[in-house]
C-alpha positions, 0 to 999 in steps of 0.5 A: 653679473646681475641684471640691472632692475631697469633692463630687467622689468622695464618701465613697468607699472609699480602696481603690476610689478606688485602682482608679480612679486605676489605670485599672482602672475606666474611663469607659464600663463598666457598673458594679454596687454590689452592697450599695450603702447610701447611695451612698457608692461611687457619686458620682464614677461617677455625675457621670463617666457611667459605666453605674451600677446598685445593689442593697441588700437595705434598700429604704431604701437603694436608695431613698437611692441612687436619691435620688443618682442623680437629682440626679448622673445623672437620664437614668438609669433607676430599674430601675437600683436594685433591692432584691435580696441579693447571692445573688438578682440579678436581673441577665443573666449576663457583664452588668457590666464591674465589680461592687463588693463594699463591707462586705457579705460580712461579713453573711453568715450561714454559709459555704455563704451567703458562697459564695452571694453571692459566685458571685452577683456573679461570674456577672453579671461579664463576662469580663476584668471586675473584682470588688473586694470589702472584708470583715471577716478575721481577716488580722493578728488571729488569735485576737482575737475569739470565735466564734459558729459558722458562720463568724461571730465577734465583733469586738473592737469588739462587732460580729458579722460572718462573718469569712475568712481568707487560705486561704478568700479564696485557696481562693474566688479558685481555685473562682471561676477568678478571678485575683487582681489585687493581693495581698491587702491588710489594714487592722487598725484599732486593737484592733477589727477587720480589713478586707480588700480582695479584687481579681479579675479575671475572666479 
């Protein structure tokens, strides 16, 4: 009997279940969730046996993702989940084949802050890894929602997030020394928001 698709992948982000339907994310490599939440992102690595490891600056988070790793993978260690920002890891340089960005650089609280996660995350990524990060942007919505300063704005739907554009994502991907694997690829949901799905490879 087949596993039911939703048992098997999770809630997982449709773009990051593109990744792995490109092999880009394969069986074996050591993978980071950075601002990991519940776990959604997790369940298929999980069950699949790769090398998992998740950070939430909410330690009630971390706990949540824990709680999944023991019922989908229990060898691994519970140093694997750590209460950390994305700014703060606590992790060796070059240490992961793939480190997951999902809805987090939006809380960002300025743009020297959005840099400091951002080289966070690729100082642990290994050369000829991969960062795929979603954020909020103003791509497709130009001038839709009001600024707060700083980098931050408010959504059309009430929510305040730090908010990119396409030169910044560009102007970061050149600093980082990154290479960008797929154009840039927006999602405008309805009169609310902009979610835009940056893919790097490390090279």
């Amino acid at each position: 009997m087949t596993t039911p698709l939703l048992e098997q992948f999770g809630h997982i982000d449709i773009y990051l279940f593109d990744q792995l339907l490109r092999g880009r994310i394969a069986p074996g490599q050591r993978a980071l969730d950075c601002g990991c939440g519940s776990g959604r992102n997790l369940v298929y690595l999980l069950r699949e046996g790769y090398d998992v490891y998740a950070t939430d600056r909410d330690a009630a988070a971390v706990d949540a993702a824990r709680a999944l790793a023991a019922t989908l993978a229990p060898a691994l260690a519970s140093d694997h989940f750590r209460v950390e920002p994305a700014e703060q890891l606590s992790f060796d340089d070059a240490t992961f084949d793939v480190v997951i960005s999902n809805a987090v650089l939006h809380f960002a609280a300025s743009p020297s802050h959005f840099e400091a996660m951002v080289r966070g995350m690729w100082r642990v990524l290994k050369p000829g890894g991969l960062f795929f990060a979603r954020l909020a942007s103003s791509i497709g919505m130009p001038g839709r929602m009001e600024p707060l300063g700083d980098g931050r704005f408010v959504m059309p739907d009430g929510s305040e997030r730090y908010v990119v554009d396409e030169a910044q994502l560009l102007a970061m991907t050149w600093k980082l020394g990154g290479q960008l694997l797929d154009p840039l690829k927006t999602t405008v949901v309805q009169d609310q928001r902009c979610m835009t799905t940056w893919v790097l490879g490390n090279p």
